[in-house]
C-alpha positions as CSV (number, residue, x, y, z in Angstrom):
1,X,124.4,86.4,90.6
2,X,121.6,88.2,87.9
3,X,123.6,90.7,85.9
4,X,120.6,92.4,85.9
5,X,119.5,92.6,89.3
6,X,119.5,95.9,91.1
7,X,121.2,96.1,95.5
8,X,118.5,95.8,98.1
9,X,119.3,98.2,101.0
10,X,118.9,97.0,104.8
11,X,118.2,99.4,107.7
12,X,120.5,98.8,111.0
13,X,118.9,99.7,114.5
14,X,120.8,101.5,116.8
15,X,119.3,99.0,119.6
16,X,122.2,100.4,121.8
17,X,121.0,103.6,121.4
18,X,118.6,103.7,124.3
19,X,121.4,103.8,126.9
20,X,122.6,107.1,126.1
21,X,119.1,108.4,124.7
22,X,120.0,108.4,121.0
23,X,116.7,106.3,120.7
24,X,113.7,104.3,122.4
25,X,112.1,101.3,122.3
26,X,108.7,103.2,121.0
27,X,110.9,105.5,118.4
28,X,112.6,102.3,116.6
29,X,109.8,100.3,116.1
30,X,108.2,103.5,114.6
31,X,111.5,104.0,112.3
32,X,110.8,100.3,111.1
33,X,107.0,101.0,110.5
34,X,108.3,104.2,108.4
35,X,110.8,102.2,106.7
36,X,108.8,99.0,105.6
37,X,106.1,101.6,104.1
38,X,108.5,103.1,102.1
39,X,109.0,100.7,99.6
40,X,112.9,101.9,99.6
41,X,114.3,99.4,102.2
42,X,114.5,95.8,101.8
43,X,115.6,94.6,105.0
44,X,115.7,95.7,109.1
45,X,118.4,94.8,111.1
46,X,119.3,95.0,114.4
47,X,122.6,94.6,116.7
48,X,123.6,91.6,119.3
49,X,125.5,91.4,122.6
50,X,124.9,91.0,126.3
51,X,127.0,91.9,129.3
52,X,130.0,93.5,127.5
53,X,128.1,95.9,124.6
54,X,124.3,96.2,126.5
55,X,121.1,96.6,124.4
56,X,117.7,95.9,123.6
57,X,117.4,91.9,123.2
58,X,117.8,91.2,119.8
59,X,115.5,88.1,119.2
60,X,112.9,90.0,121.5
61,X,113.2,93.5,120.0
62,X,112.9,91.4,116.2
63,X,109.3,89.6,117.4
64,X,107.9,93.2,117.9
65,X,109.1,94.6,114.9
66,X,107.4,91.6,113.2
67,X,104.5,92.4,114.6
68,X,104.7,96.2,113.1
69,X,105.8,95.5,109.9
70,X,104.7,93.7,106.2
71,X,107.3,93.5,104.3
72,X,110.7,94.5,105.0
73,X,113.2,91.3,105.2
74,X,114.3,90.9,109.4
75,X,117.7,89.7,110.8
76,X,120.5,90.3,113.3
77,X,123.7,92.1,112.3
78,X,125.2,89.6,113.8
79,X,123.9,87.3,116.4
80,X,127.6,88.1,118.6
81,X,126.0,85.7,121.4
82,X,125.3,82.7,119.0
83,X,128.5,80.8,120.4
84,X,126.5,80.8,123.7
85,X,123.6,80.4,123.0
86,X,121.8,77.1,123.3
87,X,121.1,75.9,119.7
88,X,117.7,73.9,120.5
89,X,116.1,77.1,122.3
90,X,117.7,78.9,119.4
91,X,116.0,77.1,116.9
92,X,112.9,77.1,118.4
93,X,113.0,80.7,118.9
94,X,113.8,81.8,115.0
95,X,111.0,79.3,113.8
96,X,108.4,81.2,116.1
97,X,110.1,84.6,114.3
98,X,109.3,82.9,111.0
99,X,106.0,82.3,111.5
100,X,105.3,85.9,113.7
101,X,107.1,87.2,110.6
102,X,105.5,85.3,107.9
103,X,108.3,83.7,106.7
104,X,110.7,87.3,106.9
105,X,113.9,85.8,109.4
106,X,117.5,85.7,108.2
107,X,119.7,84.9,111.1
108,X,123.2,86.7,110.9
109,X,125.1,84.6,112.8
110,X,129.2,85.1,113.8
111,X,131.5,84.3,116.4
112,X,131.0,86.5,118.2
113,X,133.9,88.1,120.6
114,X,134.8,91.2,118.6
115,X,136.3,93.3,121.6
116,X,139.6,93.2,123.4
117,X,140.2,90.0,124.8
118,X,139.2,90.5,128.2
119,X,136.3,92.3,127.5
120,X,135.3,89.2,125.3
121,X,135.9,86.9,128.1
122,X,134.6,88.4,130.3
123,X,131.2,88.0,128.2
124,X,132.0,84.8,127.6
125,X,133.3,83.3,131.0
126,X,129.2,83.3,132.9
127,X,128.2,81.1,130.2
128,X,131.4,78.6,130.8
129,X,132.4,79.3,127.3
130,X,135.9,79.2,126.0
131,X,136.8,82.3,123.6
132,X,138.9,79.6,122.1
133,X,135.6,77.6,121.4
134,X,133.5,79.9,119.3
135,X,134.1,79.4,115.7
136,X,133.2,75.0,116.5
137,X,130.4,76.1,118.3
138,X,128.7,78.2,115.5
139,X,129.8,75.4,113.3
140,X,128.1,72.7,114.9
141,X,125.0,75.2,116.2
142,X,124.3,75.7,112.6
143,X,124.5,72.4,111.7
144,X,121.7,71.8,114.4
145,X,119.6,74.9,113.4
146,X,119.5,73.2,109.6
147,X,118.5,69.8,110.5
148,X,115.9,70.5,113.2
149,X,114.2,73.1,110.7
150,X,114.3,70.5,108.1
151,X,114.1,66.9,109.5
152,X,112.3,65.2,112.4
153,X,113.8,62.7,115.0
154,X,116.9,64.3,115.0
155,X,119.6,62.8,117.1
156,X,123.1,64.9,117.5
157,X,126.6,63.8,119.4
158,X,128.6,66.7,118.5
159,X,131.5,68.1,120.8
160,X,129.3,70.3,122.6
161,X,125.7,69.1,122.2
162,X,124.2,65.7,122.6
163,X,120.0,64.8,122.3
164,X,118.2,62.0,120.2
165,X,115.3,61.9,118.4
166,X,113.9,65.2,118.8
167,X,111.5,66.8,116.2
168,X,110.8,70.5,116.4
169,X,107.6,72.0,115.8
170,X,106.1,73.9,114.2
171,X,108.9,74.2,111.5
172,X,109.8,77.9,109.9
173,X,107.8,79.0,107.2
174,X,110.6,79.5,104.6
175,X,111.6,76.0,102.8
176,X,114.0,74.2,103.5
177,X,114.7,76.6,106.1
178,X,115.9,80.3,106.7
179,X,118.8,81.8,105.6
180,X,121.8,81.9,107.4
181,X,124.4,84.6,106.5
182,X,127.7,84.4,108.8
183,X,129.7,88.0,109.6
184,X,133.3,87.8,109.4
185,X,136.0,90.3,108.8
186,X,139.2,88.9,110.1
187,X,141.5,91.8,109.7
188,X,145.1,91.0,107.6
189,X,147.1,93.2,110.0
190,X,146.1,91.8,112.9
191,X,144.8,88.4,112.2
192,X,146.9,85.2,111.4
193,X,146.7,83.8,107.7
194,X,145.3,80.3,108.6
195,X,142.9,82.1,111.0
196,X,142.1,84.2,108.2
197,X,141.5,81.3,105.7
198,X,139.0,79.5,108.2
199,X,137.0,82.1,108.6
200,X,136.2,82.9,104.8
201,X,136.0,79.2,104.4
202,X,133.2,78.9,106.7
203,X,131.3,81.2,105.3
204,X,132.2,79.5,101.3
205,X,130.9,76.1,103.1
206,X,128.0,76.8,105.6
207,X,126.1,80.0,105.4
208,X,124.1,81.3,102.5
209,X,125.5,85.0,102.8
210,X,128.5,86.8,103.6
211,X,128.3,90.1,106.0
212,X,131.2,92.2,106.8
213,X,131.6,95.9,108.1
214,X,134.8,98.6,107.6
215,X,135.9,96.7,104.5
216,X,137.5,98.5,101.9
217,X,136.1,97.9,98.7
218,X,139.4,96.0,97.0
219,X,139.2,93.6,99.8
220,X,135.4,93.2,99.8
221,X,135.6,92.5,96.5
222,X,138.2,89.9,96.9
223,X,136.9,88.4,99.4
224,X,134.0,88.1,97.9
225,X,135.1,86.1,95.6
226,X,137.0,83.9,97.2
227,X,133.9,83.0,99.4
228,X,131.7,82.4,95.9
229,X,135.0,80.1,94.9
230,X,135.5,77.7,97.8
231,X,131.7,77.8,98.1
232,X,131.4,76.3,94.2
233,X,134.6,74.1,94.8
234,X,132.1,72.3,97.7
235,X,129.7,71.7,95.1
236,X,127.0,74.4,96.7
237,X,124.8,77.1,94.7
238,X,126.6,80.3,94.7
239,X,124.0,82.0,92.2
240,X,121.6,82.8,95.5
241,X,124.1,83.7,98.0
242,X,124.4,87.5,99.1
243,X,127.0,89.8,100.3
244,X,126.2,92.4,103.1
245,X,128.1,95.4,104.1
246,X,126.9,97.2,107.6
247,X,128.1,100.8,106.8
248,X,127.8,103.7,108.8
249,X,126.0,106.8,107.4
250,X,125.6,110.2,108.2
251,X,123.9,112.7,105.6
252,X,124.5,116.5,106.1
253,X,125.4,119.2,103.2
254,X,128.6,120.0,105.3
255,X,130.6,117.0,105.2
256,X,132.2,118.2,108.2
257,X,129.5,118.3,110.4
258,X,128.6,114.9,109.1
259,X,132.1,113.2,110.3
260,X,131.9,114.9,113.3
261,X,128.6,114.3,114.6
262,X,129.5,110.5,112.9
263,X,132.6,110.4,115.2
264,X,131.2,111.8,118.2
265,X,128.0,109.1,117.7
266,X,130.2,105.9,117.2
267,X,133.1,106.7,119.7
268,X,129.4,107.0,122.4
269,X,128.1,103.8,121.1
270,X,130.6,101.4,120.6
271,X,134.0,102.6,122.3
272,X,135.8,106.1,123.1
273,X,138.8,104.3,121.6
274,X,137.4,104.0,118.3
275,X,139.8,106.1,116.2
276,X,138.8,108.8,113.9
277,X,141.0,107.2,111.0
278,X,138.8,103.9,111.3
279,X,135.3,105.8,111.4
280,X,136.9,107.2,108.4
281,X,137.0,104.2,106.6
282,X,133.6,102.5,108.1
283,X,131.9,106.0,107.0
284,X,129.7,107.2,104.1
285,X,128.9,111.1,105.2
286,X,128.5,114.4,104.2
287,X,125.9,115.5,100.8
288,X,123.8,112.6,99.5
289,X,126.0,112.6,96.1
290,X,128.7,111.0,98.1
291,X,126.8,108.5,100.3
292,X,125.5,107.4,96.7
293,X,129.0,107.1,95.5
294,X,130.6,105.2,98.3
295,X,127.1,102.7,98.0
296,X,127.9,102.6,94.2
297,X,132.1,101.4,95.0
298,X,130.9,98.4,97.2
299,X,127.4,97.4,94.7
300,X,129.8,97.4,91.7
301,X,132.5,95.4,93.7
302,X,129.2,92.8,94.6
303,X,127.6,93.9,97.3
304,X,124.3,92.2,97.0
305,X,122.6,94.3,100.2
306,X,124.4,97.4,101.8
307,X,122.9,97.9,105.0
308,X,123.1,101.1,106.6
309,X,123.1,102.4,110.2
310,X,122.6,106.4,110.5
311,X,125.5,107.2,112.8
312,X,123.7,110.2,114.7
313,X,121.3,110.9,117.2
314,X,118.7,112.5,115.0
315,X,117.6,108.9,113.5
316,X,113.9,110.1,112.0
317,X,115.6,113.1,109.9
318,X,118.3,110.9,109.2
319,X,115.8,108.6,107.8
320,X,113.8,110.9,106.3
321,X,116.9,112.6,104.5
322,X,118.1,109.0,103.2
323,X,114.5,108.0,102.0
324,X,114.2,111.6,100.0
325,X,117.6,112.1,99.0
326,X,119.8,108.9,98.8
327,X,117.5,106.1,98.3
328,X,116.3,106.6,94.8
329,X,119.8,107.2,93.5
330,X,121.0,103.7,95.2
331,X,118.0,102.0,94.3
332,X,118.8,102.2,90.4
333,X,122.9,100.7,91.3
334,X,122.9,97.5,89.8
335,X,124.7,94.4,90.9
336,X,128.3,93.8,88.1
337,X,127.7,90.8,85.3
């Protein structure tokens, strides 16, 4: 990691937003015009699932902000349906975003699965997929994705997939290929150690970034770590790997109106259940001095590129309000030595 380099700053899309009128179609692909000409944000991301947390498609929604946008970096926060999706369409599709995009993709992959069991199955079970399945199955789809990008007569016997000598074309635009980032944040209270340990290690031995969400900053920063370690123990480049945090954000001179619009906005989007304690933590609200100073905890524990998702239904003044107010604080954090 440069000493000297400064955070970039991603943009979330509330692509579930249009099911309970928090957003369109027409008004997110205008935020992302609005964003990329602002010079301020980096990257645009946008959300992932199917049957159990409904949305705009991810991969289709990305093509058309693409097609709006110059400059601004593009990716998933997280691909949740990766596990079942086929990994030869897959790579087919993300090379066509690379070119549409001139060479903008990252793919933000995960397990997928983050729900309560049977709402996880239940996604799951149309596609034939075992819950239990998921982590091998991004393993070996990734391994697919990199060699089809990169090589030509491919042939595969894997656990899941099988083909010979296939060559996809036309290869991405970024050499050797795009970057993959995995999303994991296996939590210590509810998540057994070697369980844990897998997870992190995947990331360390596969993906070129780390994203994680409602991480406090001690454990980011541990974490963090641990991923650069295992990743230079396997003999891989750890100088050009990032870290991503998706945060929630809410700006409003009375913090308490921020948190509660914030709480009322996640508990309608993801889950009623969602507690007010965990929004808590998952949060940075109220004046823009202290959105800043929550940005500055996780950039100075390594956060390479906060990405942030305006919890609230007013997403232009949200916007606005981050790009006037927040944004040229955050853009002068710098990354630790």
């Amino acid at each position: 990691m440069n000493p000297s380099r400064p955070a970039r700053y991603g943009l979330s899309l509330p692509n579930r937003g249009v099911l309970f009128g928090a957003t369109s179609a027409d008004e997110l692909l205008a935020i992302s015009e609005q964003a990329d000409a602002s010079g301020a944000i980096d990257s645009i991301w946008v959300g992932d699932s199917l049957f159990a947390k409904p949305r705009l498609e991810s991969l289709v929604l990305l093509s058309a902000i693409a097609a709006r946008t110059r400059k601004v970096r593009l990716g998933t926060c997280c691909l949740s349906t990766f596990p079942l999706r086929d990994p030869l369409f897959l790579a087919a599709q993300w090379a066509t975003l690379d070119h549409v995009s001139s060479g903008r993709m990252i793919l933000g992959a995960c397990v997928g699965g983050s729900l309560p069991r049977e709402k996880a199955e239940a996604e799951f079970a149309p596609f034939r997929v075992k819950l239990t399945d998921r982590g091998p199955r991004l393993e070996e789809g990734i391994a697919i994705l990199r060699r089809l990008w990169t090589e030509d007569r491919v042939s595969h016997e894997g656990r899941f997939y099988q083909f010979r000598e296939l060559t996809l074309e036309p290869k991405p635009v970024q050499k050797p290929c795009p970057p993959i980032w995995i999303a994991t944040n296996p939590k210590p209270e509810l998540t057994k150690r070697h369980v844990m340990d897998r997870a992190l290690r995947r990331v360390g031995l596969l993906a070129d970034g780390w994203m994680t969400d409602n991480t406090p900053v001690a454990r980011f920063k541990e974490r963090w770590a641990l991923i650069r370690d295992i990743a230079r123990e396997a003999g891989r480049p750890t100088e050009t790997m990032e870290s991503a945090l998706h945060l929630m954000v809410n700006i409003n001179d009375d913090r308490t109106v921020a948190f509660e619009e914030a709480v009322k906005f996640l508990q309608t989007y993801y889950s009623p259940a969602m507690t007010r304690e965990y929004i808590e933590g998952w949060l940075a609200y109220g004046p823009p001095a202290m959105v800043v100073e929550k940005l500055r905890a996780y950039v100075e524990a390594g956060c390479t590129t906060p990405i942030l998702r305006f919890a609230s239904w007013d997403q232009k003044g949200q916007l606005a309000r981050a790009l006037a107010d927040v944004m040229p604080a955050a853009r002068a954090l710098r990354l630790p030595a």
